[in-house]
DODRENTI-895740 format. One line per 3 residues: number of its first residue (from 0); their letters; for each residue x, y, z of C-alpha. Coordinates in steps of 0.2 Angstrom, whole numbers. Each point is the difference from the previous one (the first is absolute). Example, Ala and Ser with C-alpha at 12.3 -4.5 7.8 and 13.67 -1.06 7.14 Angstrom:
2
0	AS	62 -22 39; 6 17 -3 .
This chain:
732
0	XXX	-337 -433 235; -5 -18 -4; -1 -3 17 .
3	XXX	-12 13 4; -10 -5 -17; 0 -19 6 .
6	XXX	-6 8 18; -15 11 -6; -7 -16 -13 .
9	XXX	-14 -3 11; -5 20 -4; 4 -2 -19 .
12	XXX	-9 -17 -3; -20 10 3; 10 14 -13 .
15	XXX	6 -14 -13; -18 -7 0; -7 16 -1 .
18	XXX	10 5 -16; -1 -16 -7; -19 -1 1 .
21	XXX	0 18 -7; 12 -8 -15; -12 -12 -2 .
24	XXX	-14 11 -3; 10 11 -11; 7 -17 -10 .
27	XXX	-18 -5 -1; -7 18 -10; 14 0 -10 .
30	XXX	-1 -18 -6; -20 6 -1; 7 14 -14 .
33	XXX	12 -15 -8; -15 -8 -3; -8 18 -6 .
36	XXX	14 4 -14; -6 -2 -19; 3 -18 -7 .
39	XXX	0 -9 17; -19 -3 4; -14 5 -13 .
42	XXX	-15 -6 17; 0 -4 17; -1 -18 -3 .
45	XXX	16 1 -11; 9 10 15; -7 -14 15 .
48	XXX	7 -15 -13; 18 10 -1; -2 3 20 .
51	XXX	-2 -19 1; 15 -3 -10; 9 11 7 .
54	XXX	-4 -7 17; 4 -15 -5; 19 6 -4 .
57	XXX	2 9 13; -7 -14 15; 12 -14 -9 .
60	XXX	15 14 2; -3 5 18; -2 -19 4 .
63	XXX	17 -3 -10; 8 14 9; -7 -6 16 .
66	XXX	7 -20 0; 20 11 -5; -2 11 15 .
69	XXX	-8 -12 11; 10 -12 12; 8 -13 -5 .
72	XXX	5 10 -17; 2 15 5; 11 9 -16 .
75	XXX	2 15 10; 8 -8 13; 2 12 15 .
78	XXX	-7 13 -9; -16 -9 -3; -13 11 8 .
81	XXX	-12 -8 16; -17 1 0; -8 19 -1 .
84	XXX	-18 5 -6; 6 14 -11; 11 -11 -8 .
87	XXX	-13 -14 -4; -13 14 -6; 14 8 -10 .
90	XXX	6 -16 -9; -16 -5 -5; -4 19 -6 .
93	XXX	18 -1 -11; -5 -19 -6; -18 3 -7 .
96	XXX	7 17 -8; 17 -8 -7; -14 -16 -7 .
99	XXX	-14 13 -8; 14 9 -9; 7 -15 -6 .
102	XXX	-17 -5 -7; -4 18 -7; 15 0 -9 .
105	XXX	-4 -18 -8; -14 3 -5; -1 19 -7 .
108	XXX	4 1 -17; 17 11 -8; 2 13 4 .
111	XXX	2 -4 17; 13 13 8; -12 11 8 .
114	XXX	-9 -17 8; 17 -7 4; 4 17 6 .
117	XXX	-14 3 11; 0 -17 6; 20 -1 6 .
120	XXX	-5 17 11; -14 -9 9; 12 -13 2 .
123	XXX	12 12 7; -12 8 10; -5 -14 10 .
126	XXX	18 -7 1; 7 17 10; -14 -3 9 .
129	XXX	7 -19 4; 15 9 5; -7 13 10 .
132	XXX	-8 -10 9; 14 -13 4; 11 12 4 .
135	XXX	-12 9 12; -5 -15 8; 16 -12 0 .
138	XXX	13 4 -13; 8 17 3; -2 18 -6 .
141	XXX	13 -5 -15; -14 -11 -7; -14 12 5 .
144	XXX	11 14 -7; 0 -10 -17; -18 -2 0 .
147	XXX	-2 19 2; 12 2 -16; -10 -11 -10 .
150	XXX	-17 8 5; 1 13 -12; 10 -8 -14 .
153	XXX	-17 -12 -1; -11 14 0; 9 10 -12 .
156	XXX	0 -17 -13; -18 1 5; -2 17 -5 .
159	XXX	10 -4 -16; -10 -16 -8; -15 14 -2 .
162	XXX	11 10 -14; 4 -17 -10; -11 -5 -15 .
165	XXX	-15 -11 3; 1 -19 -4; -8 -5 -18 .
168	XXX	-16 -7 0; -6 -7 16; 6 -15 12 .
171	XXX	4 -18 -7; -18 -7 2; 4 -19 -3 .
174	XXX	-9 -7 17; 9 -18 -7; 20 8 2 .
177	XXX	-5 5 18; 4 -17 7; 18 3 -2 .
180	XXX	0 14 15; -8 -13 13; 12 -17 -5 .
183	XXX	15 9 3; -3 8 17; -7 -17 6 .
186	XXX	15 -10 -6; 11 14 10; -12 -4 15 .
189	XXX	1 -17 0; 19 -2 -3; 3 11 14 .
192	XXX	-13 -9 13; 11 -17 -6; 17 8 4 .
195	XXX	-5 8 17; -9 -19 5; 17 -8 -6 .
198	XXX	13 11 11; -11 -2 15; -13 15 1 .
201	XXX	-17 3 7; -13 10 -7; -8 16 10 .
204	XXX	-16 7 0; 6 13 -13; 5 -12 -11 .
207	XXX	-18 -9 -1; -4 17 -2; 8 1 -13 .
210	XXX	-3 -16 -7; -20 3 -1; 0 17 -8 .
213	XXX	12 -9 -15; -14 -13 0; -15 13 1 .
216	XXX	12 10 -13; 0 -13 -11; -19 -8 1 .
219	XXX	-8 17 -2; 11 6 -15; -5 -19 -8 .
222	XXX	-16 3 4; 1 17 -9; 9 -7 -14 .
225	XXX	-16 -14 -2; -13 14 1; 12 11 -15 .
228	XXX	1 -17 -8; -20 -3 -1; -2 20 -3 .
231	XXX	12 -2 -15; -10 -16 -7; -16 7 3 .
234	XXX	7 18 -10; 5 -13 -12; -16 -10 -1 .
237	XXX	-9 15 -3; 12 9 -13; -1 -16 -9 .
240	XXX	-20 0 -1; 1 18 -5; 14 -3 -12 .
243	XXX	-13 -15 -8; -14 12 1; 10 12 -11 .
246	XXX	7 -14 -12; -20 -2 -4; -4 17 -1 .
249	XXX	1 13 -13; 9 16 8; -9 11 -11 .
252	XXX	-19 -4 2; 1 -11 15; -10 -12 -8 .
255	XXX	8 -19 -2; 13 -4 -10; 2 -13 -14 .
258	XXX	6 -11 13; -12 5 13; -15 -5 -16 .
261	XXX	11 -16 -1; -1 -2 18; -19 3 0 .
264	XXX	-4 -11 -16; 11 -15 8; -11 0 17 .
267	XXX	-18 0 -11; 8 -15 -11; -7 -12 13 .
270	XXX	-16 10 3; -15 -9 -7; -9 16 -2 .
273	XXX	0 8 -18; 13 14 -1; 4 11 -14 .
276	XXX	15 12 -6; 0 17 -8; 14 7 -10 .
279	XXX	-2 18 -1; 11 12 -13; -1 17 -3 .
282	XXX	-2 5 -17; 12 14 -6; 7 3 18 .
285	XXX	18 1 -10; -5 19 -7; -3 5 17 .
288	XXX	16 -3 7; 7 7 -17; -8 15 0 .
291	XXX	-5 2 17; 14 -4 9; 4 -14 12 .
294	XXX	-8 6 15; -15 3 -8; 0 -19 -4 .
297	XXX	4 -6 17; -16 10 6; -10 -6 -11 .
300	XXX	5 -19 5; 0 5 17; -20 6 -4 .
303	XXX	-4 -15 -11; 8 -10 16; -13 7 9 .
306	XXX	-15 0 -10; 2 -17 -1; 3 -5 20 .
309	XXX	-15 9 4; -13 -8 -15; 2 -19 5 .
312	XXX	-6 -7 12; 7 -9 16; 13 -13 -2 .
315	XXX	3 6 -20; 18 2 -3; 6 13 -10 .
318	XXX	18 3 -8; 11 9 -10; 12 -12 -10 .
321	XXX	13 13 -9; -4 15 -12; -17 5 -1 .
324	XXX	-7 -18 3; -10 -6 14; -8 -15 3 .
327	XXX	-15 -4 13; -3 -17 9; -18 -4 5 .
330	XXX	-12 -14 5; -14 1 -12; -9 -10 -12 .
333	XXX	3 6 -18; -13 9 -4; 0 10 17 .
336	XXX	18 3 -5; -4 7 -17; -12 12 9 .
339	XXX	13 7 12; 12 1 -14; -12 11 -13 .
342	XXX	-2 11 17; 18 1 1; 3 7 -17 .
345	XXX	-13 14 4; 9 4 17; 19 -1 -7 .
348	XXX	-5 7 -16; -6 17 8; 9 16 0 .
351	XXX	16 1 10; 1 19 10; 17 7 0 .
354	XXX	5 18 3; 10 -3 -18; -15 -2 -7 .
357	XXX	-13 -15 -2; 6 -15 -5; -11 -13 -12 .
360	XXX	3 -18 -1; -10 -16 -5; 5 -20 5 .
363	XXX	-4 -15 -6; 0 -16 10; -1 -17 -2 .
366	XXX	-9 -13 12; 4 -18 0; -7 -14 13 .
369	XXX	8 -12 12; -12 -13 -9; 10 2 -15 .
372	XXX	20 -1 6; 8 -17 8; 13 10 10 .
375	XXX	6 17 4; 8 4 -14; -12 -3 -14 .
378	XXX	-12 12 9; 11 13 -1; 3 -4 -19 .
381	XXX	-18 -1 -2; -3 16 8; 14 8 -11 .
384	XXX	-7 -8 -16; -19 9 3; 9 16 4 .
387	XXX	11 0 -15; -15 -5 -11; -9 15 10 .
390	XXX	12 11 -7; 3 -5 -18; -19 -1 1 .
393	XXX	-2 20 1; 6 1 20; -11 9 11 .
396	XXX	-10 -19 1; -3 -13 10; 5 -18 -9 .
399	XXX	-1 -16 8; 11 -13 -3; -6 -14 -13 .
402	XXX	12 -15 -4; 0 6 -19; 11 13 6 .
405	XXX	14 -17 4; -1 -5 -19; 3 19 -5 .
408	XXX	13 2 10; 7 -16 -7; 0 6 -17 .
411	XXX	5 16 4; 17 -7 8; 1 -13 -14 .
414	XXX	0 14 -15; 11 11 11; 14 -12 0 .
417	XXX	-2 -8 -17; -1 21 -6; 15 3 7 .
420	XXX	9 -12 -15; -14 1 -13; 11 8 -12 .
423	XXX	17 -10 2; -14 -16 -4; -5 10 -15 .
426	XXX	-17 -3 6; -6 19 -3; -5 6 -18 .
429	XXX	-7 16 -9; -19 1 -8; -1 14 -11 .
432	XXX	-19 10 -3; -1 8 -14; -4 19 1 .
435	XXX	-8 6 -17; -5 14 -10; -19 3 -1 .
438	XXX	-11 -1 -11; 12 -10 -11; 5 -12 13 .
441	XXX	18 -2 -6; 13 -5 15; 12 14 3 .
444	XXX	5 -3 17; 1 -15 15; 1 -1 18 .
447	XXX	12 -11 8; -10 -11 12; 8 -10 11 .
450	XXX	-6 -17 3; 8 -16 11; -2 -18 -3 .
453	XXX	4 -11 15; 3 -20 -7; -9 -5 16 .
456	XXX	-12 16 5; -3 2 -21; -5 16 -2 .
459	XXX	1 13 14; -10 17 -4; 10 16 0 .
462	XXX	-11 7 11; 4 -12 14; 18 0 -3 .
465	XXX	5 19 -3; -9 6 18; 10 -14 5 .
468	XXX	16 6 -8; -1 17 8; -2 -6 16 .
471	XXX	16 -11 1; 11 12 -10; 0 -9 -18 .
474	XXX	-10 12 -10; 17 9 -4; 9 -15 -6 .
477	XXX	-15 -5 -9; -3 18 -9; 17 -1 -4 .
480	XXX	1 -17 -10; -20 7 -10; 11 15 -4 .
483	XXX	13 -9 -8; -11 -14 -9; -12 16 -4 .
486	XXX	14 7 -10; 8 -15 -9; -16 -4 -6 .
489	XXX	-5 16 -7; 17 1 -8; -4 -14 -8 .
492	XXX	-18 7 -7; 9 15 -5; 15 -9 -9 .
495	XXX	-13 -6 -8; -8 10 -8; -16 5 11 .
498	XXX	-4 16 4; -4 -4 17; 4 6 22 .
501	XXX	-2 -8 13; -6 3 19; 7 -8 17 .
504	XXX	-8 3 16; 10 8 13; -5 -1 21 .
507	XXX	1 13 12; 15 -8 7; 9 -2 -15 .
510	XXX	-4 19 -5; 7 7 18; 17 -11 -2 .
513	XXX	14 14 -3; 9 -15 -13; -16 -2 -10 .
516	XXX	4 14 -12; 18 -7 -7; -11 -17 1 .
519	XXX	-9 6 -15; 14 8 -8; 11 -15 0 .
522	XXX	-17 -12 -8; -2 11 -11; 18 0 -5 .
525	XXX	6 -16 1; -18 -4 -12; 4 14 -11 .
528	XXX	-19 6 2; -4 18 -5; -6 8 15 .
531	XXX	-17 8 -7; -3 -18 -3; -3 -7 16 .
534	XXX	-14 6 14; 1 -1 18; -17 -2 7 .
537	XXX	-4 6 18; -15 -4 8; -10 16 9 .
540	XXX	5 -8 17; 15 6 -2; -4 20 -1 .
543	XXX	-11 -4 17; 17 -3 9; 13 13 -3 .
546	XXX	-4 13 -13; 15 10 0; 15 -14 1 .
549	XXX	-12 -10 -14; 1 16 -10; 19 2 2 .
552	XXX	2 -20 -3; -11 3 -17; 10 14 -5 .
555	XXX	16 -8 -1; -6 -16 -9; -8 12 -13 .
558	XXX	18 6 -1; 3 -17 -6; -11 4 -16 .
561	XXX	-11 -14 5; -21 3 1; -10 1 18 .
564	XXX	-19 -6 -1; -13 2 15; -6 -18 1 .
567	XXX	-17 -3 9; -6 20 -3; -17 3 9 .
570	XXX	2 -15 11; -1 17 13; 16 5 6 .
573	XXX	5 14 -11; -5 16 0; -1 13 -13 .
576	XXX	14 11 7; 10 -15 3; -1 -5 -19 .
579	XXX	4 17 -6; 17 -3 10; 2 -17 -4 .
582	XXX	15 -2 -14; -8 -11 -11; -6 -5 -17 .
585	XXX	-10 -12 0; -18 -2 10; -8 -18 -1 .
588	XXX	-20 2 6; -4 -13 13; -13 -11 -7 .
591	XXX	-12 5 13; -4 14 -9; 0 -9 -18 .
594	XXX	-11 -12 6; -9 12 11; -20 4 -5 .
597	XXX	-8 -3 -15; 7 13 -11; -8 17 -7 .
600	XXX	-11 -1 -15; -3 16 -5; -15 6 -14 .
603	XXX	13 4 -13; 16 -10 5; 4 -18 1 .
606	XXX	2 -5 20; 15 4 8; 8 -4 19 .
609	XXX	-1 16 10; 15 -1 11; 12 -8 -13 .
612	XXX	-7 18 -10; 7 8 15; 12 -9 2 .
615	XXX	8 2 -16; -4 21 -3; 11 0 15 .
618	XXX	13 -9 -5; 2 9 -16; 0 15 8 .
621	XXX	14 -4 9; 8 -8 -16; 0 -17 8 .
624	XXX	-6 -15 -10; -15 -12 5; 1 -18 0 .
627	XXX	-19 -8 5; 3 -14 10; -13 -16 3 .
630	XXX	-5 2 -15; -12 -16 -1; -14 1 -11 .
633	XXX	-4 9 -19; -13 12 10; 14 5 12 .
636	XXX	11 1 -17; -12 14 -6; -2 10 15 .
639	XXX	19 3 1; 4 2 -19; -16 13 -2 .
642	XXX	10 6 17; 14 2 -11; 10 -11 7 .
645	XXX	13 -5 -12; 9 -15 10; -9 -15 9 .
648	XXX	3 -14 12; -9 -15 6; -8 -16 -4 .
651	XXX	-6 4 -16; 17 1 -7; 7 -14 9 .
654	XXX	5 -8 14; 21 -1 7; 6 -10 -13 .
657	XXX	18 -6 -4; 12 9 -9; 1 -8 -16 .
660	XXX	-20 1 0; 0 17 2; 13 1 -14 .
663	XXX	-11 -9 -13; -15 12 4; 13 13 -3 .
666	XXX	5 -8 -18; -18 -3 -2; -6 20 3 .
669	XXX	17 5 -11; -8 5 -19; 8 -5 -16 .
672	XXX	17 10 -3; -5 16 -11; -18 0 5 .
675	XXX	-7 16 13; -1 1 17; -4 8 13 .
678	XXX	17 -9 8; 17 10 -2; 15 -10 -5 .
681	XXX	10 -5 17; 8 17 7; -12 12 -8 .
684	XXX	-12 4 16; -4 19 -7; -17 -5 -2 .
687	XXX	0 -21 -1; -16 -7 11; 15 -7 11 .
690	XXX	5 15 3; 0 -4 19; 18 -7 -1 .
693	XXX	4 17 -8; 10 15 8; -13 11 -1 .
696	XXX	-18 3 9; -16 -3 -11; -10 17 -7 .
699	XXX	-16 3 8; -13 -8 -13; -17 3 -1 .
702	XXX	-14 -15 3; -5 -5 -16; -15 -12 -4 .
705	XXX	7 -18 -4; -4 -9 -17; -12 -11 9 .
708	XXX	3 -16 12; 16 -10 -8; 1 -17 1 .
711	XXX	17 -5 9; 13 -12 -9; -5 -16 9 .
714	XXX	16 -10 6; 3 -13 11; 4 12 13 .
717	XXX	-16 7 2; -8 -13 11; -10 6 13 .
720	XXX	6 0 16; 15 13 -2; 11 6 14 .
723	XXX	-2 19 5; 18 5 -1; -3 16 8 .
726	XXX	-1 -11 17; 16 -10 -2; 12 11 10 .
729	XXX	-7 8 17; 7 0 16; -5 -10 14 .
């Protein structure tokens, strides 16, 4: 039989090339659908670099095969096979095949049986068709018979890598690691070109052949790798200038960011034309995210965003800096600027459409000029100083800076830090005013004052440092040490002797504070101070906040057996349904109304003060005391006691003296031991005209005419001049 196979080769060698070419074409498409499987190539110019390489692989393998089969080498020895057409197209088909599955493989990411797979059946595939053809052409039919066997097996791994589990993520895209699969095949190539010069051999056509498509392998696929290399730095150039882009823009509103104002202000610095900045802030923004909701406040920013974009002009820059404040950066002369910015408060200030409903906000701005800032930074300081003045001015303005607004800031830092240890340098001390009975004028009541004296500032006025207090959290620690003084000094009156109370001031914030109520309870035990003795003033701004948590907060210090007054009554927060709900005892008229027009003279009555007569019926019908504050002149006197006022208040008594001078105009207004009075002894406060430290609410009592103008006791403390204590305690 081999006889007759070696005798028909001539016959065989056009069938082997025929089968072989159809291998070819066949190892081709499915190398085509290697390429095609998920996780190998994502685009047709990932599939030609992976072509390339595995060209590459593939060119150096044949090469290497060709210089172990070729004379003098020659592995196989006899059984080396001779020159045959199908046999050089089939080894080539097998070598690019075995060299693209090799790089698939390396490349995909895990899992990769299904590649691996699929790949090792292409391999196979073209491999039986090696043998095929060998076999047809040269070899035998036990080689061509092999081939057939293995023909199948390929296509059924084929058929198999479909049903395995797709690789994770796509291919390995570092175009750097690439260079690995091109050194290797060429170090193969050029070892085994050395070895076949030193034993003696010469170089065919088809190894040149060989030779150039490594070199054309290898120069496209750099080529490539250059061009993946510039794409990647150009991706990256451009993601970077997006990336910056973003770094100086505010996500919400698109405008620029603080850093992109930043930006802006440090390429105007060197600009020789006058530039100015705008710091915008929304006033009460804060209660519509509270009780709108969040994205009701992101639409509205995004709307302010707008409105502001499209009112300035070319080359203004407009930003958002955090919250709800904005900032916009213009080349303008002051004046022009100042225009533009009462424009804006109109254009931001209007009504803000929402299917929630209609939202109303104001701002207030500051303006402050390149002329007036060195550098960067103090512009932005001086833009936040006008807007901060904007707001405590009333908001809703425009304020330009001013350099006063440096030396109040100055003191305003300086009395916040020497505050914060004002009472361990015993530098803070009580004034009492005297509260007294009217007509007769006698003392039967004080109001701590709190008063501050600095050894280097001297003295600082409460109405600079208790705003101050509240706004950097020491009006609690402050309220807590008048308390205490409060209370040891009016133990010290009562021990005395004097039938008198005392009244302390109490903030907002130190009313809303859950521990205020034991506060009192411990001063007033660890003074021993009867609780009807001592008056806790709050001041109508306080009603305007929280009605109902003030109501629960004045119940349970009522509880306490201690006496609420409504300081500042008639400044216009209260209402007369709030007042009826109110739990207290005590209402203090504002001395607005005292000093209000000239009072009433009527035919058959002495003159009287019309809204201190309302005032007090009021009261009296809802069994509350009156105490007539401001008093500060003997005409005003009148009005309030023909008013029937029984308690007064103001200059004309005194001013906030010390404790031992109140003392003395206490053992001054006491009368001689045996004689009448209209004082009760100390403890009786059934019907004593200090009854206001008593447990019980005052009777209604009718206006009755007064015994005609009384001449006060004159004292050292009367000097004019006298502090309104009603105005001690607000909140900032």
């Amino acid at each position: 039989m081999t006889e007759h196979w070696q005798h028909e080769q001539a016959q065989r060698g056009g069938l082997a090339t025929l089968i072989a070419a159809g291998m070819a074409v066949s190892g081709a498409l499915l190398c085509a659908g290697l390429l095609r499987l998920p996780g190998v190539a994502e685009t047709p110019a990932a599939a030609l670099r992976l072509v390339l390489d595995g060209l590459v692989i593939g060119a150096a393998l044949w090469f290497v095969g060709w210089v172990l089969l070729t004379d003098p080498t020659r592995v196989l020895g006899d059984l080396t096979p001779s020159g045959c057409l199908a046999i050089l197209v089939a080894t080539v088909t097998a070598a690019v095949a075995v060299g693209l599955t090799f790089i698939v493989g390396a490349r995909a990411r895990a899992p990769r049986r299904g590649l691996l797979l699929a790949g090792t059946g292409v391999t196979v595939v073209t491999g039986s068709g090696l043998a095929i053809s060998a076999g047809i052409c040269q070899a035998g039919p036990v080689v061509a018979l092999v081939g057939a066997v293995l023909l199948p097996i390929g296509l059924l791994m084929v058929a198999l890598a479909g049903r395995a589990p797709d690789p994770a993520g796509g291919p390995d895209g570092d175009v750097i690691r690439r260079g690995t699969y091109a050194v290797l095949p060429m170090v193969a190539m050029a070892v085994s070109a050395v070895y076949h010069l030193l034993v003696g051999g010469s170089f065919t056509i088809l190894a040149v052949v060989a030779g150039i498509v490594e070199g054309f392998g290898l120069v496209a696929r750099q080529y490539l790798a250059l061009a993946d290399v510039r794409a990647y730095a150009g991706r990256l150039a451009e993601r970077e200038a997006h990336f910056r882009e973003l770094a100086h823009t505010d996500p919400l509103t698109g405008l620029a960011n603080r850093r992109g104002l930043l930006r802006a202000v440090q390429q105007q610095a060197d600009s020789e034309t006058p530039w100015v900045l705008l710091g915008l802030d929304l006033d009460g923004f804060k209660n519509v995210n509270d009780m709108r909701g969040h994205d009701v406040g992101d639409a509205v920013l995004i709307e302010v965003g707008r409105r502001l974009k499209s009112n300035l002009r070319p080359g203004d820059l407009a930003a958002r800096l955090g919250g709800d404040e904005f900032a916009v950066l213009m080349r303008a002369r002051p004046a022009e600027a100042q225009r533009i910015a009462q424009r804006l408060l109109g254009v931001v200030g209007s009504a803000y459409r929402h299917e929630a409903g209609s939202v109303f906000l104001s701002v207030s701005i500051g303006v402050a000029d390149s002329a007036d800032a060195a550098d960067v930074e103090t512009l932005l300081r001086n833009a936040d100083l006008a807007l901060r003045y904007a707001k405590q001015r009333g908001k809703n303005r425009v304020e330009r800076y001013d350099v006063a607004y440096d030396n109040l800031l100055r003191r305003r830092t300086t009395l916040e830090h020497e505050l914060r240890g004002a009472i361990e340098r015993d530098e803070l001390h009580l004034a009492f005013q005297p509260v007294v009975a009217v007509p007769s004028v006698r003392p039967v009541g004080a109001e701590a004052l709190l008063r501050w004296h600095h050894p280097e500032l001297g003295n600082v006025g409460p109405d600079e440092f208790i705003p101050l207090a509240e706004e950097c959290g020491m009006i609690a620690k402050l309220g807590a040490w008048v308390l205490h003084r409060a209370c040891h000094q009016l133990s010290l009156w009562l021990a005395a002797g004097h039938d008198v109370w005392a009244s302390v001031n109490v903030s907002p914030r130190e009313l809303h504070a859950p521990e205020y109520v034991l506060q009192v309870t411990e001063a007033l035990r660890a003074h021993r101070v009867p609780p009807q003795r001592l008056v806790l003033e709050v001041t109508e701004h306080a009603v305007a906040t929280d009605l109902d948590e003030l109501i629960r907060r004045l119940r349970a210090l009522r509880l306490t057996g201690v006496r609420i007054a409504l300081d500042d009554f008639g400044a216009g927060y209260s209402s007369l349904g709030q007042l009826r709900r109110l739990p207290i005892d005590i209402l203090k008229i504002d001395h607005s109304l005292v000093a209000g027009p000239e009072p009433i003279r009527p035919p058959d009555g002495r003159a009287f003060a019309p809204m201190v007569d309302v005032v007090m019926r009021l009261g009296h019908q809802l069994g509350l005391e009156v105490i007539a504050e401001g008093v500060t002149n003997r005409t005003e006197l009148a009005a309030v006691v023909e008013a029937g006022c029984r308690f007064g208040q103001g200059q004309l008594f005194g001013w906030g003296v010390p404790a031992e001078h109140l003392e003395a105009m206490l053992e001054a207004a006491s009368p001689p031991e045996g004689s009448g009075s209209e004082s009760r002894p100390q403890g009786d406060t059934g019907t004593s005209t200090s009854r206001i430290g008593g447990n019980n609410r005052s009777a209604p009592r009718q206006r009755r005419p007064s015994d005609g103008p009384v001449d006060p006791k004159t004292d050292s403390a009367q000097n004019a001049g006298s502090v309104d204590s009603s105005r001690e305690m607000r909140q900032a």
